[in-house]
N, C-alpha and C positions, 0 to 999 in steps of 0.2 A: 518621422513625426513623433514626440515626446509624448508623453500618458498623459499629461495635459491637455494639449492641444488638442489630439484627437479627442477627448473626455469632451473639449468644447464644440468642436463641432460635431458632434454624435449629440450634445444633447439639444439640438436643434429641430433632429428628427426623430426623438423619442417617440417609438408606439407603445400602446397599453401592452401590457404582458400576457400569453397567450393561457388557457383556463389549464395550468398544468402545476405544480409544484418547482417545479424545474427551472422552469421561465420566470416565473415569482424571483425566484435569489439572485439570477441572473440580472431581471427587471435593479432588484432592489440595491447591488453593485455597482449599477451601472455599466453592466459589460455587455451590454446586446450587440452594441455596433460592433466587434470584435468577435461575433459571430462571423459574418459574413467577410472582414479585413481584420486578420488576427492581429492581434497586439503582438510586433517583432523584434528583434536585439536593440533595433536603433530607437527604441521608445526607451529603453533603458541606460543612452548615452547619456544624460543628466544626472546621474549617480555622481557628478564630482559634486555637485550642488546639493546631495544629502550631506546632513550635520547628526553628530548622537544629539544632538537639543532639538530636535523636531517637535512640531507639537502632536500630541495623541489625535486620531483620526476623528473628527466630528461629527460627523454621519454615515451611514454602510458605504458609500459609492466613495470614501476616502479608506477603506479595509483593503482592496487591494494594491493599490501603491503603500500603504505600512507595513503589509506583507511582505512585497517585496524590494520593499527598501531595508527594513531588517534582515529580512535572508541577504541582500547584499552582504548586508556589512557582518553577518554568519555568528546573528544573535539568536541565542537558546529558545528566547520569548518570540521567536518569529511567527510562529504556527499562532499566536493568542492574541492578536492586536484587537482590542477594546472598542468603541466610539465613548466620546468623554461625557456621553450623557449619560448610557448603563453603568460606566466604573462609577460616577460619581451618585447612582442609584443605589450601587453594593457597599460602597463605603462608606454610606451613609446613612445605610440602615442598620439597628443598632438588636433589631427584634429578627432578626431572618438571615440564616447563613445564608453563603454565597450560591448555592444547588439551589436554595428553596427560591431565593429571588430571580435565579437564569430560570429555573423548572416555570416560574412561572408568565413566563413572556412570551407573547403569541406567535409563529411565524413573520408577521408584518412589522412587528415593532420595532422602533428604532436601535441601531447596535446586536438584535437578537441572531445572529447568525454563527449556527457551530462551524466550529474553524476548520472543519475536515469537511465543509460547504464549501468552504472560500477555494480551500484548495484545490477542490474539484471545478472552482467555476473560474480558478485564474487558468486552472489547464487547460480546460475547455475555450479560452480566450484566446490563448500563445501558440505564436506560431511554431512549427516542428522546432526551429534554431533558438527558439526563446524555450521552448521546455526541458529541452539541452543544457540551456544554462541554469534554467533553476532546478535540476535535477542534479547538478555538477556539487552545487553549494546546499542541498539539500542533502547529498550525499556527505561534504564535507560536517555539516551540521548531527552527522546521525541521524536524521527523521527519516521516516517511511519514504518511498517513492512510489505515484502511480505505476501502475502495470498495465491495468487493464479500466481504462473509463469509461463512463457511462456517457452514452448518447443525450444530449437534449432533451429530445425526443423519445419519451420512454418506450416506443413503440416500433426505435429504429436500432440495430444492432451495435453493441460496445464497442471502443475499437482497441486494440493491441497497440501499447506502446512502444515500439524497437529502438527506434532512433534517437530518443530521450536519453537511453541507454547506452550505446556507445561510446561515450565520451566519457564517462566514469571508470577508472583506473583503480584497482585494491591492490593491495599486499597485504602478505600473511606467513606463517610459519608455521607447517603442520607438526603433528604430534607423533613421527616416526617413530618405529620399534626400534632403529639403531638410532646412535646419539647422534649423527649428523643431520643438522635440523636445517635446509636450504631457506632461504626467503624466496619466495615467488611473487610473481607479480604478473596483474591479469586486467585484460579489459572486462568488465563481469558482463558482459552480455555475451561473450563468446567465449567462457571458461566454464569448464564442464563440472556441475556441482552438483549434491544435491539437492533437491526444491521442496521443500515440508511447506505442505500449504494447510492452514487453519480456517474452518466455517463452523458455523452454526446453522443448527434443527431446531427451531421450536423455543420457546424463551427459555435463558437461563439468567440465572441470579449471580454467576459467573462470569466478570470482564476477561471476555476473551484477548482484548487487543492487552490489559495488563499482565496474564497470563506471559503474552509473546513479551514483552518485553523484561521480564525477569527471566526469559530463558536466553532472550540475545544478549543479555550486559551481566545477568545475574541480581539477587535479590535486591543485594546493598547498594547496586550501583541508581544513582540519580536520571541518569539517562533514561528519556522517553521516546525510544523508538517509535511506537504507534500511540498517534492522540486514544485518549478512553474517557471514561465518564467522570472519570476523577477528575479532571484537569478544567482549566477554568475553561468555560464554555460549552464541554463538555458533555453536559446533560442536555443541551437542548437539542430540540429534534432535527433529525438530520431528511432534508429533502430534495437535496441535491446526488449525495455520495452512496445512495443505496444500490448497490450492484459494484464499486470501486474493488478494486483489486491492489492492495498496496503491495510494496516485497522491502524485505530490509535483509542484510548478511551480517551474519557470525565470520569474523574473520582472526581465527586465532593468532596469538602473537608467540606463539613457541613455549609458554610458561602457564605448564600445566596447576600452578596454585591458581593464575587468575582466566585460564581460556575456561568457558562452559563446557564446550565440546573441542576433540581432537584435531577437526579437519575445518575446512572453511563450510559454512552451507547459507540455500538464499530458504529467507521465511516469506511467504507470501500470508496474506489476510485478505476475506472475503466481508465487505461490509454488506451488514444485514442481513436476515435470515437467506439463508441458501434457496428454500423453497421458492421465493418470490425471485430467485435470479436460477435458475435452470440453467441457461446455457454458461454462463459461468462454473457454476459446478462442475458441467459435463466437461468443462475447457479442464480443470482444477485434473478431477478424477485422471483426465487423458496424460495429461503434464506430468503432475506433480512425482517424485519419487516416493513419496507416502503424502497422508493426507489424512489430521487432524480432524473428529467431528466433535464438537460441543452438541449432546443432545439433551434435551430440555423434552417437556408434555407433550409428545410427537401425536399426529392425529397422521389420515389415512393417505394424505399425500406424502408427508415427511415420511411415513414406510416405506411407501415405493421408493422414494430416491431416495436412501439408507441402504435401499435392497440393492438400487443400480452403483453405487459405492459400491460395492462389493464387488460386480465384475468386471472392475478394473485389474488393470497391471498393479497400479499401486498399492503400497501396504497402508490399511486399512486401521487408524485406534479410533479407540471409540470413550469419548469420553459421559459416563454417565451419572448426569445431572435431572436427574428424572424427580420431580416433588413427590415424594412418596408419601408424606401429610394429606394431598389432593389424589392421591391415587391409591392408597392403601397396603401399596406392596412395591414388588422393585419391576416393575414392569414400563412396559413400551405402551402405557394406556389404553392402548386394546388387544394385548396380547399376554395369553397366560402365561407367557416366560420372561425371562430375565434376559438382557444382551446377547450374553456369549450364547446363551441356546436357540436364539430366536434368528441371527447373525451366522451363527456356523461359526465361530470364530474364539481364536484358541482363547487363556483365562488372561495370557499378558496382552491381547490383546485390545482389552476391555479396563479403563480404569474407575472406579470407583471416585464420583467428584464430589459426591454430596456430602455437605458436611466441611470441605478443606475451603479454608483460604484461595486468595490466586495465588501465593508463593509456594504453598507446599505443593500444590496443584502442578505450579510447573515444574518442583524438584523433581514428580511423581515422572511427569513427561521426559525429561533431562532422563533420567536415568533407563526409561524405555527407549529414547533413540540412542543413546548410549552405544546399547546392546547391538543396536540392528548398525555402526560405526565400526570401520569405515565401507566393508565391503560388501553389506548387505541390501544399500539400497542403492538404486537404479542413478547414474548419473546424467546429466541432461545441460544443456547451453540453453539462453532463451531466447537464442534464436533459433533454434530447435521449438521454442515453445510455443514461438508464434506460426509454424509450422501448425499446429496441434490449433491454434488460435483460428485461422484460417480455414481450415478442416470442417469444424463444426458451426461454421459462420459468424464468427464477428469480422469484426474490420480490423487492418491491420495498416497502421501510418505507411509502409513500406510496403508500398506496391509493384506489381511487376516491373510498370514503368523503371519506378524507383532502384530495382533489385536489377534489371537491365543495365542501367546506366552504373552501378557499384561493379556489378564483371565488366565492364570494359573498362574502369579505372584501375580492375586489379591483374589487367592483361597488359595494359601498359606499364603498368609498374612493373610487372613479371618480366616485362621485354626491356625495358632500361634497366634493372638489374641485372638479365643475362649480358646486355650492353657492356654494360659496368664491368663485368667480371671478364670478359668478352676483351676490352682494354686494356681490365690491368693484367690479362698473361701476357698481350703483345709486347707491351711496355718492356716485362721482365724477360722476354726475349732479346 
């Protein structure tokens, strides 16, 4: 059935949106009925019938078919698409930059949706085989990819994306001590890497998600791995993706002028404050091979789980953004020390943010994982991670059921190989 079709009969039985945030974007999309009968690959078989002369999307419940009709066709602007009442709002005001006129549109308004809403609510729509595919050409595009989504229902557990992941193939060219440089080539959900994952404490005045992308591509490069507030849409508020877990990889090409880092590694990002998503952290802390914190005006919950960061496995920076104009000194707002004293934790541990840009910010970063390259931090697959995902309670797409039926496809495959091989000695006898 086409995103049409089903579009027409779904809105036959439209309900009112339930008293949630969540349901509101969903509501405002258009994607409820795709709650309960995911939107599937064969909804996307009318892609010959996309043209680049399409017309711009006219109200929110045409955002994601431009979504995904652009990521078809593996445009840049895919993650941005407009309604042609707000572009023609911004461009046609002559008194108010583009921030000040999105900053100030309500949640309900027509076009107002931040695009890292959309993406959360087309995933939340797609079925396991369609999030495959737009993970495939999400990937081809460079953009983030979910990890870990958020529920509907804010009250029901995240789930772990595995099978999205499969299907994504990298290559890359590490940074050996001798001059023989091999290419490899990897399914990245079952190649063993490290995983630096980035959250936030308490508000900073520091885009974290820009931060990450000048250290995946580097300063000068255009590429915009993870959407941030810079970018058109950007600043509006996000009511859908609080708790999303994205991941994007550093995949070195051999040429150490333009790789960031020596070896391959995956960047995971925590949207919104860490504090309001616990069990994500806890997932982050168990997983991750280090783990990035932005912290900002920390009050007495953000200590404790600052503190439970700490007795993890993983290695632990601390980046500190602490408003010392509002606080008077360089403290943790209710503590009479400074990071490293307060933390236990050594002086490279701890970076100084206040005051830097996000570029020099992430040369500062760059150059501390550096140090801890290649051998120093813990390596991990992510299917290893949904392990660790599972663990601590979220949900995870690939369930037993699921994990059942994959060993017994990989015991027959194991048994017509030995076949195979089984064959051809007879044969050469």
């Amino acid at each position: 059935m086409s995103l049409k079709r089903h579009k027409r009969l779904s809105s036959k039985k439209k309900k009112s949106p339930k008293d949630n945030l969540q349901a509101e974007v969903l509501h405002e999309l258009s994607l409820e009925a795709y709650q309960a009968i995911p939107l599937d690959v064969s909804s996307m078989l009318d892609i010959i019938t996309w043209t680049l002369g399409n017309q711009s999307p006219l109200e929110p419940s045409d955002l994601p078919k431009a979504f995904l009709q652009s990521l078809w066709l593996l445009r840049k602007d895919a993650r941005t698409p407009w309604c042609e009442s707000l572009h023609n709002l911004v461009t046609n005001d002559d008194n108010n930059s583009t921030g000040k006129v999105l900053s100030s549109f309500k949640g309900d308004s027509q076009g107002a949706i931040n695009p890292l809403d959309l993406i959360t609510a087309v995933y939340m729509s797609a079925s396991t085989f369609l999030q495959q595919e737009i993970s495939k050409r999400m990937m081809q595009c460079q953009f983030s990819i979910p990890l870990v989504l958020p529920n509907k229902d804010p009250e029901e557990p995240s789930c772990f994306l595995l099978w999205p992941l499969r299907g994504i193939v990298g290559q890359w060219r590490s940074h050996p001590l001798n001059k023989y440089r091999r290419i490899q080539e990897g399914d990245l959900a079952t190649t063993c890497m490290p995983l630096v994952s980035f959250v936030r404490l308490g508000c900073c005045s520091v885009s974290k998600s820009q931060v990450l992308n000048h250290m995946l591509r580097g300063v000068t490069s255009s590429c915009q791995t993870f959407l941030h507030r810079g970018m058109e849409g950007g600043q509006l508020p996000k009511r859908l993706s609080g708790g999303l877990v994205e991941i994007g990889w550093h995949l070195p090409t051999g040429d150490s002028t333009k790789d960031v880092f020596p070896v391959p590694l995956v960047f995971s990002n925590l949207r919104g404050d860490a504090s309001a998503h616990e069990k994500c952290l806890t997932f982050l802390c168990k997983a991750s091979s280090a783990i990035v914190v932005f912290c900002g005006n920390l009050k007495e919950k953000e200590k404790l789980l600052l503190a439970s960061c700490k007795d993890t496995n993983s290695k632990l920076i601390l980046i500190d953004l602490l408003d010392t104009e509002r606080n008077g000194s360089r403290v943790v707002g209710f503590v009479d020390e400074n990071l490293e004293k307060y933390m236990g934790l050594p002086e490279e541990s701890v970076i100084q943010g206040r005051g830097l840009s996000e570029d020099a910010l992430a040369s500062k970063l760059c150059d501390t994982l550096k140090h801890l390259l290649p051998d120093r931090l813990k390596l991990i697959t992510l299917e290893e991670a949904a392990q660790f995902a599972a663990d601590i309670g979220l949900n995870v797409d690939e369930g037993p059921i699921c994990q059942k039926a994959m060993a017994s496809v990989e015991e027959v495959l194991k048994g017509a190989f030995v076949e195979q091989i089984s064959r051809a000695r007879k044969s050469r006898e």
